[in-house]
C-alpha positions as CSV (number, residue, x, y, z in Angstrom):
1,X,0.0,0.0,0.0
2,X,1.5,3.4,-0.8
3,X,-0.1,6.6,0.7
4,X,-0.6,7.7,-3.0
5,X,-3.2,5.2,-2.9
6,X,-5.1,7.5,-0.5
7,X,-8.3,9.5,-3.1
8,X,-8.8,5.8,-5.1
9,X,-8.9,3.6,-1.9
10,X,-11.0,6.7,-0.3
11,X,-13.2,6.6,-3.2
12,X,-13.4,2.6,-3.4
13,X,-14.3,2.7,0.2
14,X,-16.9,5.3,0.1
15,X,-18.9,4.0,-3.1
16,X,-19.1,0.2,-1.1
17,X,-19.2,1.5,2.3
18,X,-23.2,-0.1,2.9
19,X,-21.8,-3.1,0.7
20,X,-18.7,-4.0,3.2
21,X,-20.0,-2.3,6.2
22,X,-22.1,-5.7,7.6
23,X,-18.2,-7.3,7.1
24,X,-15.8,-4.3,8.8
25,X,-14.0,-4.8,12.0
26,X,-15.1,-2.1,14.3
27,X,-13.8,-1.5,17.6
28,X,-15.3,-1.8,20.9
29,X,-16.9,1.3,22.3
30,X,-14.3,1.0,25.3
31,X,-11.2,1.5,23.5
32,X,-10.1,4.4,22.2
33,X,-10.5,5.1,18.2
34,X,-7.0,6.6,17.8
35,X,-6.0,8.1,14.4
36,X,-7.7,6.3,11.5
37,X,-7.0,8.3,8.6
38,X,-5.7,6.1,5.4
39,X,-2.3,7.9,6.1
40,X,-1.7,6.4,9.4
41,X,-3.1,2.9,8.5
42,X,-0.6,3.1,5.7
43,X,2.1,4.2,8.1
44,X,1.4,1.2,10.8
45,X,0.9,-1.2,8.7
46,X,4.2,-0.6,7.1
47,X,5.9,-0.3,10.4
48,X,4.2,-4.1,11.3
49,X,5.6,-5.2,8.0
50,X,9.3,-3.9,8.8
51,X,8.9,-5.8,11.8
52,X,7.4,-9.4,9.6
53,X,4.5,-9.4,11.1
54,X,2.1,-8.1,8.2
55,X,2.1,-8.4,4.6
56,X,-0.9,-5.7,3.1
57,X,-1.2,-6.0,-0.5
58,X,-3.8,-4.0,-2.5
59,X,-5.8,-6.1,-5.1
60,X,-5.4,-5.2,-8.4
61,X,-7.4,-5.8,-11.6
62,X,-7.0,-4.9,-14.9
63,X,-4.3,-2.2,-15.7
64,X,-3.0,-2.1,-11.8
65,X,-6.5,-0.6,-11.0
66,X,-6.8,-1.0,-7.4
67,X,-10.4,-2.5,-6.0
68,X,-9.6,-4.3,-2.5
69,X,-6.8,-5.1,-0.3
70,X,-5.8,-8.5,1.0
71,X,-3.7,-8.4,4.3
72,X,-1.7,-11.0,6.1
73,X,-1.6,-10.6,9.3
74,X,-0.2,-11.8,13.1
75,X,2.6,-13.7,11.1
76,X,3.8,-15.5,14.0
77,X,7.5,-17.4,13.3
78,X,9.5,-20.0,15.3
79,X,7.4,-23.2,15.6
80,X,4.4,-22.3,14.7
81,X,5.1,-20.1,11.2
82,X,1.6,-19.5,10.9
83,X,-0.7,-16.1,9.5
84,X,-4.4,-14.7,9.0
85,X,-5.2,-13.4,5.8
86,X,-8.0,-10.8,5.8
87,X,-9.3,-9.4,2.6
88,X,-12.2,-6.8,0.8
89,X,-12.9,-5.9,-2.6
90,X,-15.1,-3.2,-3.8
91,X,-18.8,-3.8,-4.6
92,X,-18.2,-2.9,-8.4
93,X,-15.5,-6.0,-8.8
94,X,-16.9,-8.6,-6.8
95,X,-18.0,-11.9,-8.2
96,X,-15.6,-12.1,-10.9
97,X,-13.2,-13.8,-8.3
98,X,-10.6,-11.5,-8.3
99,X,-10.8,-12.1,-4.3
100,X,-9.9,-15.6,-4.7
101,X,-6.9,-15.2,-6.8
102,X,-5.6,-12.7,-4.3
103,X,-6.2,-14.6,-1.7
104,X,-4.3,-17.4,-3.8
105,X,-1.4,-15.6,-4.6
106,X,-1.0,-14.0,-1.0
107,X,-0.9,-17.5,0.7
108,X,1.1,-19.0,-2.1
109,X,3.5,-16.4,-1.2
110,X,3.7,-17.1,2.5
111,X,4.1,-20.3,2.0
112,X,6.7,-20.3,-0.9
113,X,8.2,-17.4,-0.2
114,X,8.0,-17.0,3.7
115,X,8.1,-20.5,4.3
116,X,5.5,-20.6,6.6
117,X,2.9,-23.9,7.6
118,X,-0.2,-22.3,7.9
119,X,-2.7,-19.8,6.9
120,X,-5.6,-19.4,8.4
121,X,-9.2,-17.0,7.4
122,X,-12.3,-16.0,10.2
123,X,-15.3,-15.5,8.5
124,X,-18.7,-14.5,9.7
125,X,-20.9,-17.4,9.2
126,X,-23.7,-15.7,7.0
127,X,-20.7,-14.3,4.6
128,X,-21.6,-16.4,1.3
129,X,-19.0,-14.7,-0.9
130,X,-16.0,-15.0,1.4
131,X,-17.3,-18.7,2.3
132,X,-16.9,-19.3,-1.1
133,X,-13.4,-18.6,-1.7
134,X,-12.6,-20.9,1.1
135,X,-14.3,-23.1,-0.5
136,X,-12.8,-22.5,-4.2
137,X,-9.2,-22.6,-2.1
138,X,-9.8,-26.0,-0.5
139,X,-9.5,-24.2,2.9
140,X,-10.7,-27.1,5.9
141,X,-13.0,-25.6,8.2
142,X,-11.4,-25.7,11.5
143,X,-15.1,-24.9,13.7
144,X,-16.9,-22.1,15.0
145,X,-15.3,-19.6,17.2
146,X,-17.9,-17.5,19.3
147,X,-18.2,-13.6,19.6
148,X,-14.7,-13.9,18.0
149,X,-13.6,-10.3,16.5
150,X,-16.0,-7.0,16.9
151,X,-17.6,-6.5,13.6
152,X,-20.1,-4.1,12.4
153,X,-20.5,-2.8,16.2
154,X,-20.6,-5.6,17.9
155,X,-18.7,-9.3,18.6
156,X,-19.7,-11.8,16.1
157,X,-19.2,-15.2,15.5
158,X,-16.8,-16.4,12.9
159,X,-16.0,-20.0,11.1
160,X,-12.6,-20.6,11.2
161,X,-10.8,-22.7,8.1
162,X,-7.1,-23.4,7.3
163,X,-5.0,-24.7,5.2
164,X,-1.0,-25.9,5.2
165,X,1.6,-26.0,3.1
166,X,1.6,-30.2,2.9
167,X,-2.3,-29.3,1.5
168,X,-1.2,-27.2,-1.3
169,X,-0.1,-28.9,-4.4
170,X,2.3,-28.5,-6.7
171,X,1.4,-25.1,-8.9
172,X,-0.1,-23.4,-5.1
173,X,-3.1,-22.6,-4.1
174,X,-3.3,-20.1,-7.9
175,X,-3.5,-23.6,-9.5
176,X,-6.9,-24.3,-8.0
177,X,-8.3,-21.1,-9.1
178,X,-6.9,-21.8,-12.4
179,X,-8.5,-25.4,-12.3
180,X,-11.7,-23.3,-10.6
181,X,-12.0,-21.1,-14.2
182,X,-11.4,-24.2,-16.5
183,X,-14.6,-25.7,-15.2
184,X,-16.9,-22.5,-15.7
């Protein structure tokens, strides 16, 4: 993410704002909101990535248009060399599963690249189009974890799924989307 980004993630943001809003982490009405302008999201979440423990990617479609972001998150090392990967995309570019191949490519990338074991995505139970990349992905569901992160005002259950590396075959987790299109 670069802070030049700022006016077309604004603008993407604002145009699907009732269209992700049911899906945004929100925080609790007891802690403080801080500074939450795009310039000092940018700012931490470069900081976390100097540090290794975030990866945020903007999702891309056609000509390097940005329309979502896909972020990696509490990359933990040592024996566990595990992550999260969050993700939106604007309301105008979902359903053509640019989402998935994100998602694809960000995990492919941990685990080629970072060489970690395992990824792993919350997602709110009534979610269909996030469910569905999970699903796309071969991502196991793992089980339900209640009130699990505050969302849209309050804390909501979430379905937790996973995958590891030993799951993904050769080609990565890209290859199943790939295999994904040839069947439509």
């Amino acid at each position: 993410m670069r802070r030049g980004d700022a006016r077309v993630w604004a603008r993407l943001r604002r145009d699907s704002a009732e269209w992700l809003g049911r899906w945004e982490a929100t925080l609790p009405s007891t802690v403080p909101s801080g500074n939450r302008s795009y310039a000092a999201a940018v700012r931490s979440l470069r900081q976390q990535a100097s540090q290794g423990r975030t990866l945020p990617f903007v999702t891309t479609y056609g000509s390097d248009e940005m329309v979502g972001q896909v972020t990696v998150s509490g990359i933990t090392w040592g024996s566990a060399r595990w992550a999260q990967i969050g993700y939106w995309v604007s309301r105008s570019h979902a359903g053509r599963g640019i989402t998935t191949t994100a998602v694809a490519m960000a995990a492919d990338h941990c685990f080629e690249v970072l060489g970690l074991h395992r990824i792993e995505i919350a997602i709110r139970p009534e979610n269909r189009s996030s469910l569905r990349v999970v699903e796309k992905l071969g991502f196991d569901r793992v089980g339900l974890a209640p009130r699990y992160l505050h969302i849209d005002g309050d804390w909501r259950d979430h379905l937790l799924f996973a995958i590891t590396a030993e799951q993904v075959v050769p080609g990565g987790l890209i290859a199943r989307v790939d295999s994904a299109d040839a069947e439509r």
